[in-house]
C-alpha positions in Angstrom: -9.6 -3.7 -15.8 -9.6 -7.0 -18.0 -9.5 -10.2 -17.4 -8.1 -13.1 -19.1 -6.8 -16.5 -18.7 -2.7 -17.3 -18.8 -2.7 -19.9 -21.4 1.3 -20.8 -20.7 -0.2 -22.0 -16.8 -1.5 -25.0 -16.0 -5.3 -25.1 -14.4 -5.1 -26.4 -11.1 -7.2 -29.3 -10.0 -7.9 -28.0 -6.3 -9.8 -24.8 -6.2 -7.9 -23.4 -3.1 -4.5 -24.3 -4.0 -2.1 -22.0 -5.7 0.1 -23.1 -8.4 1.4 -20.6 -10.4 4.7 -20.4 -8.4 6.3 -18.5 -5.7 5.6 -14.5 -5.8 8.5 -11.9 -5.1 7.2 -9.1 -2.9 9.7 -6.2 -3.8 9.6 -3.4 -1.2 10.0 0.3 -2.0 11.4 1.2 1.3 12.4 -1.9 2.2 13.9 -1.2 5.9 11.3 1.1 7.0 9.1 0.6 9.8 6.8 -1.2 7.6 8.8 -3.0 5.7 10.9 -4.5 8.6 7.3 -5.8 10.1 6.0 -7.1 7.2 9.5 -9.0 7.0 9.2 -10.2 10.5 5.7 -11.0 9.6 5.7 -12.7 6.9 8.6 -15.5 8.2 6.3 -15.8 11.5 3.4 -16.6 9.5 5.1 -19.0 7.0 6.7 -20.9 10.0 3.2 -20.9 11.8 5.0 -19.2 14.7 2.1 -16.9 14.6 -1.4 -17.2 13.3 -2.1 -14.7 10.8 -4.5 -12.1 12.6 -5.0 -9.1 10.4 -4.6 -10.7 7.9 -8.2 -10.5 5.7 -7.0 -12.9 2.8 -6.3 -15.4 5.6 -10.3 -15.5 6.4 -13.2 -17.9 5.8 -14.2 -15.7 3.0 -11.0 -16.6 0.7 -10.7 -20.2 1.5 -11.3 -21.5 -1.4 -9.8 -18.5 -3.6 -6.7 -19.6 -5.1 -3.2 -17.3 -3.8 -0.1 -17.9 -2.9 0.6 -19.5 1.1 2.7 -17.0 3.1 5.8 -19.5 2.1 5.4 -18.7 -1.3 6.4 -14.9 -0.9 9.8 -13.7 -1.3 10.9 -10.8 -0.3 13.6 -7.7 -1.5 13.1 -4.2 -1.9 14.4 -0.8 -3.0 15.8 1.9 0.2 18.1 4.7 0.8 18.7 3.6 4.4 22.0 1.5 5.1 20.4 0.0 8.5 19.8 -3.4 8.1 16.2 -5.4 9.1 17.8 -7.2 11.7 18.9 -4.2 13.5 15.3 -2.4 12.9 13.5 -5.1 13.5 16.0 -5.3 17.3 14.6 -1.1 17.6 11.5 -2.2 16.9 11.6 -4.9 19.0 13.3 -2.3 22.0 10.6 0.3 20.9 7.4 -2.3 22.3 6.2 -2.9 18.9 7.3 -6.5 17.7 7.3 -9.2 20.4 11.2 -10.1 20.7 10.6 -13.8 20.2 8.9 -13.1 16.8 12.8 -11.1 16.1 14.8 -14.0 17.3 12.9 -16.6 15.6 13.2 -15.2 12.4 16.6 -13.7 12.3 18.1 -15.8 9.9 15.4 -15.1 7.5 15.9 -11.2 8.0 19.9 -11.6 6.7 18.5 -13.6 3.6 15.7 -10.8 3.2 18.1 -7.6 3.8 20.8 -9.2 1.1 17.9 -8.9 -1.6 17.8 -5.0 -0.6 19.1 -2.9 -3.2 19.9 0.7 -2.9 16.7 3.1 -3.8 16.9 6.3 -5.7 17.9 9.4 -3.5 17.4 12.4 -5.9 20.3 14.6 -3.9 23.2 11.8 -4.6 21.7 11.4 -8.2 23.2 13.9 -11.0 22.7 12.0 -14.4 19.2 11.7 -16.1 16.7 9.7 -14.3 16.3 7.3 -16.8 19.1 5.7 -15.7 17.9 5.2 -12.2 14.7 3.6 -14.0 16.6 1.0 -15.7 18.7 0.0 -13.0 15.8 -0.1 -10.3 14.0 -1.9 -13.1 17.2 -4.2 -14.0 17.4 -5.1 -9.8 13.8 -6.7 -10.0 14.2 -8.3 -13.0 17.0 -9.9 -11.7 15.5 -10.9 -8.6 12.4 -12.4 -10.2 15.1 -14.6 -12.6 17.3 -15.7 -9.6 14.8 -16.9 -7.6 12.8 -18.3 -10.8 9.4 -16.8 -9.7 6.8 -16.9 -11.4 5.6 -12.6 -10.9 6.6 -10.4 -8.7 4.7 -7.7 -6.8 6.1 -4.1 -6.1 4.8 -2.2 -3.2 5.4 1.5 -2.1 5.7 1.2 1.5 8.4 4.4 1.6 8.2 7.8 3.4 5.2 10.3 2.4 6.4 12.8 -0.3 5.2 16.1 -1.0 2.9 15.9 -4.1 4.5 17.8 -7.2 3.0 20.5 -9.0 1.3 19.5 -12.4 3.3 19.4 -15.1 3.0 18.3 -18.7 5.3 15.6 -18.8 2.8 13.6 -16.6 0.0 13.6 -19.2 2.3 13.5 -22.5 4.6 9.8 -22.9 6.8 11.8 -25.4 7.6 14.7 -23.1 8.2 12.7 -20.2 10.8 10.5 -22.3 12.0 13.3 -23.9 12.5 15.0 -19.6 13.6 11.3 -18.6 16.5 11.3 -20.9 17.7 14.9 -20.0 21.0 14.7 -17.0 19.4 18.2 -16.3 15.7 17.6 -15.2 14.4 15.5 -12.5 10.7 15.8 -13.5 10.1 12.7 -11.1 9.5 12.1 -7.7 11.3 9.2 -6.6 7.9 7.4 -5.3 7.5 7.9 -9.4 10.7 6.7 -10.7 10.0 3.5 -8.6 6.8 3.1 -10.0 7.7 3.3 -13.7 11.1 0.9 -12.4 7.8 -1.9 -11.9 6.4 -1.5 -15.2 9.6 -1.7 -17.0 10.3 -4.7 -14.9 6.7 -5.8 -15.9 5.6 -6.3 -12.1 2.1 -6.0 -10.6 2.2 -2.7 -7.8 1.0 -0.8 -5.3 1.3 2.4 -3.7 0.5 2.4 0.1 1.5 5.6 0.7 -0.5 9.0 -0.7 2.8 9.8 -2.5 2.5 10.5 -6.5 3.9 6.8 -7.6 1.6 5.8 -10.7 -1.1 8.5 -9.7 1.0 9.9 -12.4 -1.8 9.7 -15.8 1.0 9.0 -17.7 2.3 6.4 -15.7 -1.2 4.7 -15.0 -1.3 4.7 -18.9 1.9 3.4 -19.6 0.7 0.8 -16.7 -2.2 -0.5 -18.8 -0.4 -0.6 -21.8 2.1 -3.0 -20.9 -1.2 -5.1 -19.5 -0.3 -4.3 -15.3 -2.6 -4.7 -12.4 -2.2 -1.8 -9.8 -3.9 -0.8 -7.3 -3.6 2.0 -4.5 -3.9 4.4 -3.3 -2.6 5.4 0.7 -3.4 2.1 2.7 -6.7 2.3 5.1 -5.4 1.0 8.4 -7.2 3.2 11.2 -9.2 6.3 11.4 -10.2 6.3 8.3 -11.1 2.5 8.5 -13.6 4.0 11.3 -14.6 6.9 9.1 -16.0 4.7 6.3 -17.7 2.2 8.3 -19.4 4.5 10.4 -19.8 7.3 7.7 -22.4 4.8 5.8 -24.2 4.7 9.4 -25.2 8.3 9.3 -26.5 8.2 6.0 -28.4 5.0 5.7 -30.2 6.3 9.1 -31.4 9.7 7.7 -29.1 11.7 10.0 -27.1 14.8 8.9 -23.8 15.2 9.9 -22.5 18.8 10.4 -18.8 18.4 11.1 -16.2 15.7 11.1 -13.0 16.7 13.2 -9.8 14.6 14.0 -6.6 15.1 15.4 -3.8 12.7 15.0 -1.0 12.3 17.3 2.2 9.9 16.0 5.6 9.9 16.4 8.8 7.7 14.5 9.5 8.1 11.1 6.2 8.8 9.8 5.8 11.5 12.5 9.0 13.3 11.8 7.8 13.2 7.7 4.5 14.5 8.6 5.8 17.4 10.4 6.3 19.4 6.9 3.4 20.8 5.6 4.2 20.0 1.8 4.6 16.1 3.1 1.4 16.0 5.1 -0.9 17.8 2.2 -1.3 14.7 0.5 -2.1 12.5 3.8 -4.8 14.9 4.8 -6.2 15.6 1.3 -6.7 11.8 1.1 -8.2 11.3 4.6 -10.9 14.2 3.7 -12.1 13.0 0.5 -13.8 9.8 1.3 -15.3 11.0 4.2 -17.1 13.8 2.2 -17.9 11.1 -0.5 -19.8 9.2 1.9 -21.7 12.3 4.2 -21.6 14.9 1.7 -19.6 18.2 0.3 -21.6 20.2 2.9 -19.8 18.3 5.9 -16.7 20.6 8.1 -13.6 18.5 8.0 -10.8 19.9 10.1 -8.1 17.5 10.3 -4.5 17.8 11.4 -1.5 15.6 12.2 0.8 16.3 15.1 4.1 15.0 15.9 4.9 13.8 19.2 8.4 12.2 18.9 7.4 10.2 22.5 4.9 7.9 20.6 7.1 6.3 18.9 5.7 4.0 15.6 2.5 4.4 18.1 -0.3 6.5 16.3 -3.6 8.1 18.4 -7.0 9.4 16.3 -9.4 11.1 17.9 -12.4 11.9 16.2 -15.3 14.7 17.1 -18.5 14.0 14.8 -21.6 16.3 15.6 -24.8 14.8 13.6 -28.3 16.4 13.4 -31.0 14.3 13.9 -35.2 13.9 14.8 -36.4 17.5 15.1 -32.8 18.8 14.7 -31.7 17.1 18.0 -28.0 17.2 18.7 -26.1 13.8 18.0 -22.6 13.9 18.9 -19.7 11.0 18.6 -16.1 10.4 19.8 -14.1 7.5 19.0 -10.3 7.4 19.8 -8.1 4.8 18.1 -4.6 3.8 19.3 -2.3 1.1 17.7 0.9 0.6 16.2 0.5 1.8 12.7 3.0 -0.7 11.3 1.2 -3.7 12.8 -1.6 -2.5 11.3 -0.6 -1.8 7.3 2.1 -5.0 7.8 -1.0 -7.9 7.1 -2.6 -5.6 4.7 0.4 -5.6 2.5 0.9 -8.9 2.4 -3.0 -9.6 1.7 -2.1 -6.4 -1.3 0.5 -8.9 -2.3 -1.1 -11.9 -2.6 -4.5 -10.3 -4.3 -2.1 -8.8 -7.1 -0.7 -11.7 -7.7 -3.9 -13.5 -8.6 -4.7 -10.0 -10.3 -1.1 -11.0 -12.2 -1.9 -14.5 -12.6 -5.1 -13.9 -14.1 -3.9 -11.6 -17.0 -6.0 -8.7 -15.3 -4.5 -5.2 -16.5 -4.8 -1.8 -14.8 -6.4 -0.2 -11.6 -8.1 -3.0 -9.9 -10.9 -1.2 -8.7 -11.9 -4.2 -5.6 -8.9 -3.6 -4.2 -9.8 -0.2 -3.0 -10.8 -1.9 0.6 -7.1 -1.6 1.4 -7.2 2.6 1.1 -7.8 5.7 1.8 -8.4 7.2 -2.2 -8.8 3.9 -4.2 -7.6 4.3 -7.6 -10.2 3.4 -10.3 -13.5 3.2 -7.7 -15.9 5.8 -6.1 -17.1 3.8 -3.4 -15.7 4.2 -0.3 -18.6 2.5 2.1 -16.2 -0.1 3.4 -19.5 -3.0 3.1 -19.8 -2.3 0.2 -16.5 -2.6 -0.4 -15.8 -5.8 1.3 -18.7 -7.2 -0.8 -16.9 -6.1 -3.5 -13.8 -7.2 -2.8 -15.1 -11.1 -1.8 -17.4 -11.1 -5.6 -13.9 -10.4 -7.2 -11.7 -12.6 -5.4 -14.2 -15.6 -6.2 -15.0 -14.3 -9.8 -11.2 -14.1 -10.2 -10.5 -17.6 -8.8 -13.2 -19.3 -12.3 -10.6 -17.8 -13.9 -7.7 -20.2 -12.9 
């Protein structure tokens, strides 16, 4: 990560005020569940129809850290699906999720959001090189950013988990992957991929929320850095895992060893229904597993598995079994159980993503930024996974970032 000053902005004379412009938030997988709350969100929050609980940038810690007011985020996106946010966000709404009121109020604004939705890149329509789908996604944010005149925009994978593709050389080798790009006969992308390379061609700050490829790609990260990009991912840390690495730090700093680690995750919705193929959820539970082992150790059990219940809806359930050893080799044994809407839950943290980045942006920073690995599961460029730790982190960048303005 580096770090400079934007010599063509001005420096602003209030220390919490933003200045640097409004901030486009283009969403990959714009009329999802996720999407459509962070819509609904966002226009609740920057109407102050709704305080902005769960929402960590909105905290005593980052008053005085410079980023762009909910007002000065403007959303459009990338999807495959033809149904607009007004009528997910009226499903949601029907589902128990979204409070109706917070729909209604904010209609209006979801018609303005779901005309800056373009159509995303569904590899079974597409049979020309994939280049061409990089340049137009890249050519629909560009445009964006110009017809709205703002000053940087923010991409943000919120789409469907994909199944992680098999290694190739393209994804290390800039030349081989332009020379595969080019060719109407491969597709030697994923489409969580081909979005991510549409952000750096637009020159757009991103994110990847989900624990789909996107710029986890080398070649990709590299071509990121180049072009002097913040990212920052990767699979967004909204519930068991939230648990996991505060109370994984616990066992350790106490002397106790634990033994095993088992969950079980119950969901339904979209997320459920994607999660039900085994190549989809290989990458969700590899990402899950790792940080808990980083923080109790390799020798730890981990069984983990994610069932779909169709019922639930965009409700998700984790339980969690932890047996410890402790004094004398005494048993120790734990059982949390987490329930929530997982959409109400990763909605505030993409906005926070989005308003972090765009300081990130604003402050010439390039690459993975490393601090913002308190919003997930596998943070890209960081080790730590100790969510204190992280949240110091995370505060000592946001401040150190802010001198910068």
């Amino acid at each position: 990560m580096t770090m400079i000053a934007d010599p063509a902005l001005p420096h602003s004379t209030d220390d919490s005020a933003w200045t640097r412009g409004r901030v486009g938030l283009w969403l990959i997988g714009a009329r999802g569940s996720v999407g459509t709350t962070v819509a609904v969100g966002l226009h609740a929050l920057a109407t102050e129809i709704a305080p902005p609980t769960g929402c960590a940038t909105a905290g005593d810690a980052f008053g005085w850290v410079p980023l762009p007011r909910f007002a000065d985020l403007v959303l459009g996106g990338h999807d495959v699906s033809t149904v607009t946010l007004a009528e997910r966000a009226a499903q949601l709404a029907d589902s128990g999720m979204i409070p109706p009121r917070y729909v209604a109020a904010v209609h209006d604004e979801l018609k303005r959001d779901d005309a800056e939705i373009r159509p995303g890149y569904d590899p079974t329509r597409h049979a020309g090189a994939q280049i061409d789908v990089v340049r137009r996604l890249a050519a629909d944010i560009v445009s964006f950013r110009e017809r709205h005149a703002l000053g940087r925009v923010v991409v943000i994978d919120v789409s469907s988990t994909e199944p992680l593709p098999a290694d190739r050389g393209e994804y290390s080798d800039p030349a081989l992957l332009a020379a595969a790009l080019a060719d109407p006969r491969k597709a030697v992308l994923p489409p969580s991929a081909v979005a991510a390379l549409a952000a750096i061609e637009s020159g757009s700050a991103y994110a990847c929320f989900t624990p789909s490829a996107g710029m986890g790609l080398p070649v990709l990260r590299d071509l990121a850095e180049r072009a002097g990009i913040p990212y920052a991912g990767q699979d967004g840390k909204t519930g068991e895992t939230l648990l996991r690495t505060v109370l994984g730090p616990m066992f350790t700093a106490r002397g106790m060893r634990v033994l095993s680690w088992a969950g079980t995750n119950l969901l339904g919705g979209g997320d459920g229904a994607t999660l039900a193929d085994p190549e989809a959820v290989r990458s969700k539970l590899a990402s899950k597993t790792r940080g808990l082992k980083s923080l109790v150790g390799e020798h730890v059990v981990t069984p983990l598995h994610i069932d779909n219940v169709p019922d639930l809806g965009d409700i998700k359930t984790a339980w969690d079994h932890v047996h410890a050893e402790g004094f004398l080799s005494s048993r120790i044994t734990l059982q949390t159980t987490w329930s929530a809407y997982d959409s109400m839950l990763a909605a505030p943290l993409v906005l926070d993503l989005a308003r972090l980045l765009a300081l990130a942006s604003a402050t010439g920073q390039a690459g993975p930024i490393a601090e913002l690995g308190f919003f997930f599961k596998d943070p890209w460029g960081s080790d730590v996974h100790d969510f204190a730790q992280q949240s110091t982190e995370l505060h000592e960048w946001a401040r150190s970032s802010a001198t910068v303005l």
